[in-house]
C-alpha positions as CSV (number, residue, x, y, z in Angstrom):
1,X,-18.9,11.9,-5.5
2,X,-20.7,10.5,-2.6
3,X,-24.5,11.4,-2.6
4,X,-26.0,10.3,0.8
5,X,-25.9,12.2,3.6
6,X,-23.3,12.9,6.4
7,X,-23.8,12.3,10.5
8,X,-24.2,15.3,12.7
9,X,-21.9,14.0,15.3
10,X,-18.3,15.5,15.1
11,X,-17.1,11.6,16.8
12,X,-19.1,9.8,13.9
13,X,-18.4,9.8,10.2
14,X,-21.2,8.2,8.0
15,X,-18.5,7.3,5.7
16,X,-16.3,4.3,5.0
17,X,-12.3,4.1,3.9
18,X,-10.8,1.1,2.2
19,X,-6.8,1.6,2.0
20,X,-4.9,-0.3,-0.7
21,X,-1.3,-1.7,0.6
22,X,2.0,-3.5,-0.3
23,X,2.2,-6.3,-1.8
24,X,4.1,-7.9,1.3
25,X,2.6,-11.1,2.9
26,X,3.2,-10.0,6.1
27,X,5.6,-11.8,8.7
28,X,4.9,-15.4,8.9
29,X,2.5,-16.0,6.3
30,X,2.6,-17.8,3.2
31,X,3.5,-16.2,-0.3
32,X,-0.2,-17.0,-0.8
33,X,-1.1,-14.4,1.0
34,X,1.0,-11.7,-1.9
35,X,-1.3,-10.1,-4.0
36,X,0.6,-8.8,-7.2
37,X,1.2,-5.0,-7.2
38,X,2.1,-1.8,-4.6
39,X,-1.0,0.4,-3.5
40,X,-1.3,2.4,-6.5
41,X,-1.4,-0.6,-9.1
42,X,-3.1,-2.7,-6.4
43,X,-5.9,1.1,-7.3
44,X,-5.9,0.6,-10.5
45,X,-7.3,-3.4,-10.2
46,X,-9.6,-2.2,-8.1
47,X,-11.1,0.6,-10.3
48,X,-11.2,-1.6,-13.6
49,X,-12.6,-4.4,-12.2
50,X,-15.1,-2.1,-10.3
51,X,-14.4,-4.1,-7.4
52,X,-12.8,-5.0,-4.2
53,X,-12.0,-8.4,-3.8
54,X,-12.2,-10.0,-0.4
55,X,-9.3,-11.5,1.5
56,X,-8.5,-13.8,4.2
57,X,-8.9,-12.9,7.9
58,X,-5.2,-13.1,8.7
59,X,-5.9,-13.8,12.7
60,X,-8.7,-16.1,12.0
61,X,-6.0,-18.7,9.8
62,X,-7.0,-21.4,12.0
63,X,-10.4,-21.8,11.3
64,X,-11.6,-24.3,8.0
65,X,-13.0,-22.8,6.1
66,X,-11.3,-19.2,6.8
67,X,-13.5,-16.4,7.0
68,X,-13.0,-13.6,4.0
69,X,-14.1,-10.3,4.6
70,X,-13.1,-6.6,2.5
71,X,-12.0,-4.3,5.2
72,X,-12.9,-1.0,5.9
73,X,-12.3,1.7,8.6
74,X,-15.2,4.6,9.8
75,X,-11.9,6.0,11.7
76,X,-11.6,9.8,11.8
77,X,-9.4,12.1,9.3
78,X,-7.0,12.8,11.5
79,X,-6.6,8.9,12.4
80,X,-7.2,7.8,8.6
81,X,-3.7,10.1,7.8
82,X,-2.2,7.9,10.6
83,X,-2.9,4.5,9.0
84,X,-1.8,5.2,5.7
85,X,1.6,5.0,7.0
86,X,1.1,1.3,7.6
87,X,-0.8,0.7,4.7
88,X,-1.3,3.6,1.8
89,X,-2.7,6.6,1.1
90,X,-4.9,5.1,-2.1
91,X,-7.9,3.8,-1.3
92,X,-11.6,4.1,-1.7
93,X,-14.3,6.0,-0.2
94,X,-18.0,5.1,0.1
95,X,-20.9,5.6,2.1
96,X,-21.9,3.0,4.8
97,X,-25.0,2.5,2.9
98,X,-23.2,0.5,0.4
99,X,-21.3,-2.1,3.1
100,X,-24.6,-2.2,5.2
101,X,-26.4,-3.4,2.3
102,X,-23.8,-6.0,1.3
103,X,-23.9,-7.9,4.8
104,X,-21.0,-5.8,6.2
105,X,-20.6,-4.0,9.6
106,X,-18.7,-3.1,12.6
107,X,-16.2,-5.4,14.0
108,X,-16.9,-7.1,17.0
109,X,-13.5,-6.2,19.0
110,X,-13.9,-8.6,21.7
111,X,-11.9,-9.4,25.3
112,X,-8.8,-11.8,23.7
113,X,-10.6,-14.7,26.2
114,X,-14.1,-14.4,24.4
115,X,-12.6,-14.5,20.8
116,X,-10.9,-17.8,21.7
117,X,-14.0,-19.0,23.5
118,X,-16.3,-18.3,19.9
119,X,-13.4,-19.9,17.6
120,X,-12.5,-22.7,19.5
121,X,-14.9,-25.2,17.5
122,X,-15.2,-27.5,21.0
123,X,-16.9,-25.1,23.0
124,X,-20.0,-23.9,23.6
125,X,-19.9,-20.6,22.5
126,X,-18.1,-21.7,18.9
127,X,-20.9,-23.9,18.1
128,X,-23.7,-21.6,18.7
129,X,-22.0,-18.5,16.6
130,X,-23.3,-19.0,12.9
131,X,-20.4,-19.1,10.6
132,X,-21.5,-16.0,8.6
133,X,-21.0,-13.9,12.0
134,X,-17.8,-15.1,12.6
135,X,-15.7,-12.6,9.5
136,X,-16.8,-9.6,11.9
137,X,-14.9,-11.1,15.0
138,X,-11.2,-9.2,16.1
139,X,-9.1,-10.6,19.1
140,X,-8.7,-7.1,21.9
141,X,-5.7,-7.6,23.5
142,X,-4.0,-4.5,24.7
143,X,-0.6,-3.5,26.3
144,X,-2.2,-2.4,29.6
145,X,-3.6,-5.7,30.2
146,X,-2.2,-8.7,31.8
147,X,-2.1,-11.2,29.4
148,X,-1.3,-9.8,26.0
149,X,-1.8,-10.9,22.9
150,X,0.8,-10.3,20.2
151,X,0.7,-10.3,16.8
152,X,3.9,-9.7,14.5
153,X,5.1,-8.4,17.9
154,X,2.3,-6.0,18.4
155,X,0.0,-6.3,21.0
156,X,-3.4,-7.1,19.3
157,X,-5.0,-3.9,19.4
158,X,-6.5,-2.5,16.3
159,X,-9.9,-0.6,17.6
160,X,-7.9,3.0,17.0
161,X,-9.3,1.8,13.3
162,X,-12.8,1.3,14.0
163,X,-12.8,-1.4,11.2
164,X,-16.1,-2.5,9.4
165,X,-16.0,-5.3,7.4
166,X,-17.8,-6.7,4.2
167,X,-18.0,-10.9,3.7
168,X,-18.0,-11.1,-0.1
169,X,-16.3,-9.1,-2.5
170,X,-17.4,-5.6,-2.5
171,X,-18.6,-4.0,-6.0
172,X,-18.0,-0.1,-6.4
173,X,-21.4,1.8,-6.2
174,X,-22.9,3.8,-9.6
175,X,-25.9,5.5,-9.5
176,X,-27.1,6.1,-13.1
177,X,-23.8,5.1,-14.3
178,X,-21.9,7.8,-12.4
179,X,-19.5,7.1,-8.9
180,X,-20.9,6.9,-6.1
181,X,-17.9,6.6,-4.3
182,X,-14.6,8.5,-3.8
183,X,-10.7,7.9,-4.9
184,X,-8.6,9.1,-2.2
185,X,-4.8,9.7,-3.6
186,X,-1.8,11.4,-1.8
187,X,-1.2,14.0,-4.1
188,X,-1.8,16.1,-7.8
189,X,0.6,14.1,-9.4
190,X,-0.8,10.6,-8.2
191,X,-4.5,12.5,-9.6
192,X,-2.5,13.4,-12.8
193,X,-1.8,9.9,-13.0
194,X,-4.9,8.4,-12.7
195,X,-7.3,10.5,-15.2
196,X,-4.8,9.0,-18.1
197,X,-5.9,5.6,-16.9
198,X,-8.3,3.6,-19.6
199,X,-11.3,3.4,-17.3
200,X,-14.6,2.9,-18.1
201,X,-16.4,5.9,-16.1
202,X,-15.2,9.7,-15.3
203,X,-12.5,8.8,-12.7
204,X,-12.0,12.4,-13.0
205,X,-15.5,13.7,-11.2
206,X,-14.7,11.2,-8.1
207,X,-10.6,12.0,-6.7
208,X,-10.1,13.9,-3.7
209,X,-7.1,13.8,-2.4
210,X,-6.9,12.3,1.2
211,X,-5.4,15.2,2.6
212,X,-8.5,16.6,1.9
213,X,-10.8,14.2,3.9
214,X,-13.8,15.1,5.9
């Protein structure tokens, strides 16, 4: 269970959600890019290793070295039940605490123009943005302005997520041994499931089903 408190403000959660996904590379990217498994195995890695590990920024390819970051999203409920149809309803769920205090934070969703202006490494702006800022940068492109920005043919518009991002590979929290974080799953079965995984902690006292999110 999660132990810290919660905001007051009905816009503002003082939580965090990391949604597993397919193992697709996506459109255009290298078979690099696959990481073995579907959402529910992709769980299970995650739980036994006690860890999320970090991944490529796949707008930010370009750029030597590429920045890594863990992704998560402070979105609401109601918008958190819209994005697991594009990527799962497994995930994780933790307090900000634990990203704050592991370098992470909101993304920096930023006028298309800018973001090209602070990764373009001859410019002025590039070279003054310290490298370890530059994971939390996102390109804001949307349909109702006049020069958009598409990615897989989708304008780049991803702020609906209110994504925060951690820089390093992201270690489940414990507090005296016990979770201090939350496994969302879709249903009683997936629950089922899980508790009959070899783990090494009480998966059992942290599931909530993501139906069920606050």
């Amino acid at each position: 269970m999660i132990t810290r408190s919660k905001s007051k403000w009905q816009d503002k959660r003082d939580t965090l959600v990391h949604l597993t996904k397919s193992s697709s590379p996506g459109i255009g990217f290298p078979d690099s890019f696959r990481v073995p498994g579907d959402p529910r195995a992709r769980l299970l890695s995650i739980l036994q290793e006690k860890k999320i590990r970090a991944s490529h920024i796949r707008h930010m390819l370009f750029l030597q070295p590429t920045p890594i970051a863990v992704a998560f999203s402070e979105a609401m409920p109601s918008t958190i039940q819209m994005l697991t149809t594009r990527y799962s309803p497994y995930g994780i769920h933790v307090h900000k605490f634990h990203a704050f205090s592991n370098g992470g934070g909101p993304c920096w969703y930023l006028n298309n123009e800018v973001f090209k202006s602070f990764t373009n490494d001859n410019s002025v702006r590039a070279r003054e943005l310290d490298d370890e800022c530059k994971f939390l940068l996102t390109p804001l492109a949307p349909a109702w302005q006049d020069e958009v920005r598409f990615h897989n043919g989708v304008p780049c518009d991803w702020s609906h997520e209110r994504e925060w991002r951690v820089p390093e590979d992201f270690n489940l929290p414990f507090v005296n041994g016990n979770p201090d974080f939350e496994v969302l799953l879709p249903d009683d079965e997936a629950v089922e499931w899980l508790v009959h995984q070899t783990l090494e902690f009480d998966v059992g006292s942290c599931t909530r089903l993501i139906s069920e999110l606050e």
